[in-house]
N, C-alpha and C positions, 0 to 999 in steps of 0.2 A: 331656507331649508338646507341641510345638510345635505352634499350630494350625493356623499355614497348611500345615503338612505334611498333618496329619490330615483337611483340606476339600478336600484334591487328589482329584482324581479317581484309582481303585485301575487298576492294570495299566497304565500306561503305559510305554513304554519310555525310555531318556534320549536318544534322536533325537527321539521324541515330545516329549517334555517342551523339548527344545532348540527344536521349533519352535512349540511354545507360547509361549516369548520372545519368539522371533520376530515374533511378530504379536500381539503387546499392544502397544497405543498409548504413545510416552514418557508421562513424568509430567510434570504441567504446567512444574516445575522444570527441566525439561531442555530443553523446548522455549525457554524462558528462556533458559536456560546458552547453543543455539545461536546464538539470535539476539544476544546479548549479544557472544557472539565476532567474530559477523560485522561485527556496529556497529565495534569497539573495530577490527576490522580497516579498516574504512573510514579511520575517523579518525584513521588511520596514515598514510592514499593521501596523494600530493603534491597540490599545487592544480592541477598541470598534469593529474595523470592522472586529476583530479577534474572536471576542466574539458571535458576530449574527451569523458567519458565521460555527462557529463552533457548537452552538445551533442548529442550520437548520440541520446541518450534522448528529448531533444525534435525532434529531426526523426523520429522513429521514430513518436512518440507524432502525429503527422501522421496514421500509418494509422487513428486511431481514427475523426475525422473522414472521409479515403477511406471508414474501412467504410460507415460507418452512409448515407453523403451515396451513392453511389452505389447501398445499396439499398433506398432510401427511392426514388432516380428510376426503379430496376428494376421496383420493385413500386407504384408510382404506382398507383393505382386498384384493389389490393385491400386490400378490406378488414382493418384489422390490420396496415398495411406498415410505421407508422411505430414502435408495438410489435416487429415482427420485425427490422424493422432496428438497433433495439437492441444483437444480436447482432454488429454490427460494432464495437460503442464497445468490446469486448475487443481486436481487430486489436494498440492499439496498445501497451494492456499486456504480453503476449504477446510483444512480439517483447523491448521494452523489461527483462521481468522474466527471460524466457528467455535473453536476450544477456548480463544481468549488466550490465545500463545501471545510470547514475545518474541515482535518478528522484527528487525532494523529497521526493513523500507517502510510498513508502517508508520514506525516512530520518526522517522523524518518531518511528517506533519504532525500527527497529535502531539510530540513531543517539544514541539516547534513553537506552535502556536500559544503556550502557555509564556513562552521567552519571550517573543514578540510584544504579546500586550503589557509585559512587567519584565522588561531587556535591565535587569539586576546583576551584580558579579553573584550571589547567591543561585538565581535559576539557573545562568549560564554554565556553574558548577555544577549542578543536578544534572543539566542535559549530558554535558561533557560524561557523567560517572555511569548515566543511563544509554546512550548510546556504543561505550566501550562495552561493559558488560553486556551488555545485550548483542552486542556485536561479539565477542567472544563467547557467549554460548552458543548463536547463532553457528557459526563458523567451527565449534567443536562437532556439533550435533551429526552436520555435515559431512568432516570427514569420518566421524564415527560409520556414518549409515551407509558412505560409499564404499568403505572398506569391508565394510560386513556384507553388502552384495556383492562386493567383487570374491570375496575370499570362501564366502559359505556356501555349499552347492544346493543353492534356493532354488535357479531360472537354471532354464534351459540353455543351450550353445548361443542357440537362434536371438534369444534375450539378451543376452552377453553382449554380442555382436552391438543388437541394438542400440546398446549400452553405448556401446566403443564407438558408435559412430557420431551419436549424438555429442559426446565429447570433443570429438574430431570438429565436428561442425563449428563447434565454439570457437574450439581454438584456431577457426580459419582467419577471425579474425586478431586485427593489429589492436594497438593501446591504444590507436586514435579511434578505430570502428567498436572498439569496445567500452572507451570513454561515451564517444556520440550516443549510441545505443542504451548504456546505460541510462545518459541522462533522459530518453524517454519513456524507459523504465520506469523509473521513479515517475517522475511526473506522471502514469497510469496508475500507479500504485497510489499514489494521493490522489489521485482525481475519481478513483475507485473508493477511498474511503470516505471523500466528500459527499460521495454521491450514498450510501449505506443507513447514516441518519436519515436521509429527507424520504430515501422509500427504503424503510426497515422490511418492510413486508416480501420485497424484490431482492434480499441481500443474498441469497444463494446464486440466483439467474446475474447478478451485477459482480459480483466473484466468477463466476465461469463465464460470462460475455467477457470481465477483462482482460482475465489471464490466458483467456485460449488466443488472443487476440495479438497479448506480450508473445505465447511458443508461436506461432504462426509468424509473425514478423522476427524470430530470432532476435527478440531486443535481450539485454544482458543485464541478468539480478543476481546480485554477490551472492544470494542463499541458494538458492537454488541453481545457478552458475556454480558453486565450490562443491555441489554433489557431482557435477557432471566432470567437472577438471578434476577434480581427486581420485573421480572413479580412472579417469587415463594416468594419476601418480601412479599410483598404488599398480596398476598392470603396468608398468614402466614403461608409459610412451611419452610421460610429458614431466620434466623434471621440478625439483618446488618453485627454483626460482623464477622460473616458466611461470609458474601458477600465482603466484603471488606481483609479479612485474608485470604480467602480459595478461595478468586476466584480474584478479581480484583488485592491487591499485587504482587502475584507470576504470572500472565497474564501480565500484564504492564511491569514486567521487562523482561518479554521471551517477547514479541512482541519488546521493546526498544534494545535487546542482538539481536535478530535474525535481526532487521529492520538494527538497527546503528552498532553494535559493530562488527557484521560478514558480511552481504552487503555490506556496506556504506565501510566499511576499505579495504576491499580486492577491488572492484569497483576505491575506489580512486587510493588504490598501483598498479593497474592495470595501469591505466592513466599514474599515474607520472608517471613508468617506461620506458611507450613510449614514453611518453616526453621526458625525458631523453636520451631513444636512439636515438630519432631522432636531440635533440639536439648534442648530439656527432656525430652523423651521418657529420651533416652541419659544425660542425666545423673540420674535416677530409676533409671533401669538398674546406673548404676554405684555407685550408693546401695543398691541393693539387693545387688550383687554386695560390697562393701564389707562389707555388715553380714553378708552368711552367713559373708563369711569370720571375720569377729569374734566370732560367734556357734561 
């Protein structure tokens, strides 16, 4: 008798049973397979429609900064405001992962994972064209939206301040706390989008559980990090070279090490290996099935 027949639970009906499918979580290998497609689908897009879409994402990615900076001035003087305000550094994931922007620390994984199963000089060229462009619109988008809040009289003093401080904060750290940082950045941001296939239904509450979680720990994300350091350029407290040495270099490679280099590899070695066992698995099977016939 088959066993996983014989461990089912007795009297079900097959509606029943059909919606017992239903609601078992994929298997890790599928959650793979999705993300896998969607990469491979990227790295199909044109530069151009890589490029808008990646711009959009970083002027979008502007709300994370508004959330957090306005209610941090909201709740000035209680206790736990700059903890609650947390809650805003999701604003601008949120709209960015909801709209189907192009965001970089995304493409760390889905972009990734297409390379890994088919490691070609062809894909590795795709990744390389999709990652810059996307990272240059990304990073345009940015300082566009920081300089249009610092310059246009949108926000109050009080906001402003907010603004300036959150900045400040970043930049309290070195290229090594910002490296560190970064790389568990990334590795949130992929383990956020891992997790988005398996419960589609949860992907709002799994976008604001992660990112409130990235501004609460102060962990360091190139996009969202270059609205906060641009907003301190642009009021002249923090020079470029500042911003691009002491904050964006050592960020971009901890968000690329956390995203790709430790996600994205152990994620894939995961897979194959089941592949692999269930491939031996099948061919024992048909070793078996071989010999009763022989027998």
């Amino acid at each position: 008798m088959d066993k996983s027949n014989s461990d089912k639970t007795p009297a079900l009906s097959p509606s029943e049973e059909r919606e017992v499918q239903k609601g078992k979580s994929p298997r890790a290998a599928v959650v793979h397979e999705i993300i896998r497609l969607q990469g491979d689908q990227e790295l199909q897009r044109t530069v151009a429609a890589l490029w808008w879409s990646a711009l959009a994402a970083g002027l979008s990615m502007g709300l994370s900064m508004m959330g957090m900076g306005l209610l941090r001035a909201r709740l000035d003087g209680i206790e736990g405001a700059v903890a609650i305000s947390s809650i805003g550094y999701s604003a601008g994931f949120l709209a960015v992962i909801l709209a189907r922007q192009q965001l970089f620390t995304e493409n760390t994984l889905t972009a990734v994972l297409p390379v890994m199963n088919k490691p070609t000089p062809g894909n590795f060229g795709r990744l390389g064209k999709l990652w810059s462009v996307v990272l240059a619109g990304n990073l345009v988008g940015t300082l566009l939206v920081a300089y249009v809040m610092l310059r246009l009289p949108i926000f109050d003093a009080q906001t402003d301040a907010a603004f300036l401080e959150i900045g400040r904060k970043l930049m309290e750290n070195d290229t090594i706390q910002m490296f560190a940082r970064g790389v568990v950045s990334g590795w949130m941001i992929a383990t956020m989008v891992w997790m988005i296939p398996a419960q589609e239904n949860a992907k709002f509450w799994i976008i604001v559980m992660i990112t409130t979680l990235m501004g609460l720990g102060d962990f360091t994300h190139i996009v969202v990090g270059s609205v906060e350091a641009a907003y301190l350029v642009f009021a002249g407290e923090l020079g470029w070279m500042e911003f691009w040495l002491v904050f964006a270099a050592p960020t971009l490679a901890g968000n690329i090490v956390g995203g790709s280099f430790i996600f994205a590899l152990i994620s894939h070695a995961q897979i194959r290996s089941d592949v692999e066992l269930q491939q031996a698995e099948r061919e024992r099977q048909r070793e078996r099935v071989a010999q009763q016939d022989e027998d």
